[in-house]
N, C-alpha and C positions, 0 to 999 in steps of 0.2 A: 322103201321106195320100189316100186313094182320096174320091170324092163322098160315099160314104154312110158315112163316118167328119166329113168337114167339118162344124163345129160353125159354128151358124148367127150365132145370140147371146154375143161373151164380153164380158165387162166387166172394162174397163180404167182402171186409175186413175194422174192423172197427178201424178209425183213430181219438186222440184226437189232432185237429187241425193238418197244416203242409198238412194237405189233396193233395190238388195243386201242393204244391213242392214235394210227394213224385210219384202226377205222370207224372211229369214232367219229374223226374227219369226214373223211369219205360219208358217210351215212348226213353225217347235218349241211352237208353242202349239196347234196343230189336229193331233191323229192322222189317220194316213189321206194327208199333204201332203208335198207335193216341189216343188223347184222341179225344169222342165221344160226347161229352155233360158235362157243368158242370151244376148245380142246384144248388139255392141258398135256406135256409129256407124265407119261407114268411114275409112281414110286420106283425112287433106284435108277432111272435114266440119268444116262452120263455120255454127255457128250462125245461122238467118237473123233471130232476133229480139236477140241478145244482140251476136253479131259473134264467140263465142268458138270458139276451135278445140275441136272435140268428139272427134274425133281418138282412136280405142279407146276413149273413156268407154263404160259401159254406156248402151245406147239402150233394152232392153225384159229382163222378165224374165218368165218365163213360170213358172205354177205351177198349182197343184193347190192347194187351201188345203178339206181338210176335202170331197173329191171333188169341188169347183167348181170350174173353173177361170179364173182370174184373167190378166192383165197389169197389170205395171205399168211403165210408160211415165218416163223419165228424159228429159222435154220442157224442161225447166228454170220459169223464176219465171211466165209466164205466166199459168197458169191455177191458183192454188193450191185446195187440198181446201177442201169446205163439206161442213157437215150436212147439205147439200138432198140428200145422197147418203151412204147409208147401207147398212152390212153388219151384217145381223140374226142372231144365232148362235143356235139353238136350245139349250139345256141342259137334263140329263136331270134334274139335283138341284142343290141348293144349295152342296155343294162344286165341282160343276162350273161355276157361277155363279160363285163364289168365286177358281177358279182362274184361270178365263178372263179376268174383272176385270182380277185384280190384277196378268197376265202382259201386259196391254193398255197396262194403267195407268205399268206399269217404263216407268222413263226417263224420266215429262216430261208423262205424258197428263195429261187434264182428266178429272172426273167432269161429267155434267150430270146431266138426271132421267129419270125413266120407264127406268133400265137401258140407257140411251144412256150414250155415254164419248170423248171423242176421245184417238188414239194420239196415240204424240210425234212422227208424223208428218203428223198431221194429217186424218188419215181417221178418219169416225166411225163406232161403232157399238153396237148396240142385243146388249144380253146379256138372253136371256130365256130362263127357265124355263122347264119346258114346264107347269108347273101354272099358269102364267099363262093360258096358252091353254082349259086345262081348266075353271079358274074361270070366264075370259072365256064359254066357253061354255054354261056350267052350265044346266040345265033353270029353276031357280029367276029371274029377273028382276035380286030383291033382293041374291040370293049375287054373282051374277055383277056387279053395280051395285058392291057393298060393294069386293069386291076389287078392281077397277078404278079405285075411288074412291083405294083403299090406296096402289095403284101410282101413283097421279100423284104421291103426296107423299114417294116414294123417288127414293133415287139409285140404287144397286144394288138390283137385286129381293131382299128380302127372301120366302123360299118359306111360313116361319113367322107371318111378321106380315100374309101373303096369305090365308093358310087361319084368320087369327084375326079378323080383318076379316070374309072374309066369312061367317064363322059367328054375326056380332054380338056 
């Protein structure tokens, strides 16, 4: 890859094992996604936190997730996923909310609120509409108040009970 292809910023997420299968995930839920590359740790790698032989396990997987491109790192137990770190999906409509949810959700995820969710693997993220945004923005004060108000007391964004909120 020449300098003016080298990507400045990517964001890497670290996974204890399960690596593969969570971007296997990620690629069949986002059009537009591949993964890019896997990596394996070397002959003779040995874990220096754990002691274990890592020996061809996958060490990173490289993807494309929806034209962004991601890492995810197969570090083992140290540093597990938090919510302080988050992937936001934009969606055009309510079935696209719907899909991406429920395709996040397979296997084990949690819901929380505000359109936030964590996978079964532990990484979290925010599915939002894009009429959220439009609301959020609204000329109006009050519109824009009401449906914001709506959204805190969702799990998934509801687009209907967004545009019924803020119309009072």
């Amino acid at each position: 890859m020449g300098r003016s292809d080298r990507r400045t910023i990517t964001t890497t997420l670290w996974f204890d094992g399960r690596t593969e299968e969570a971007a296997e995930l990620y690629v069949s839920v986002f059009a537009g996604s591949r993964v890019v590359e896997v990596s394996r740790y070397p002959d003779g790698f040995v874990d220096p936190g754990s002691g274990a032989d890592r020996s061809g396990a996958v060490a990173t997987v490289e993807l494309e997730v929806a034209g962004t491109p991601l890492v995810l790192l197969d570090g083992g137990p140290a540093f597990p996923q938090t919510p302080a770190v988050s992937l936001s999906v934009a969606c055009a409509d309510q079935a696209e909310v719907d899909r991406v949810w429920t395709a996040l959700l397979d296997g084990g995820g949690q819901e929380s609120r505000c359109g936030w969710l964590t996978d079964r693997f532990g990484v979290s993220w925010q599915v939002v509409p894009d009429a959220l945004e439009e609301l959020r923005t609204a000329a109006d004060p009050g519109r824009a108040s009401r449906a914001f108000q709506a959204m805190l007391g969702m799990g998934k964004i509801d687009v209907a009970e967004l545009y019924r909120a803020a119309d009072g």
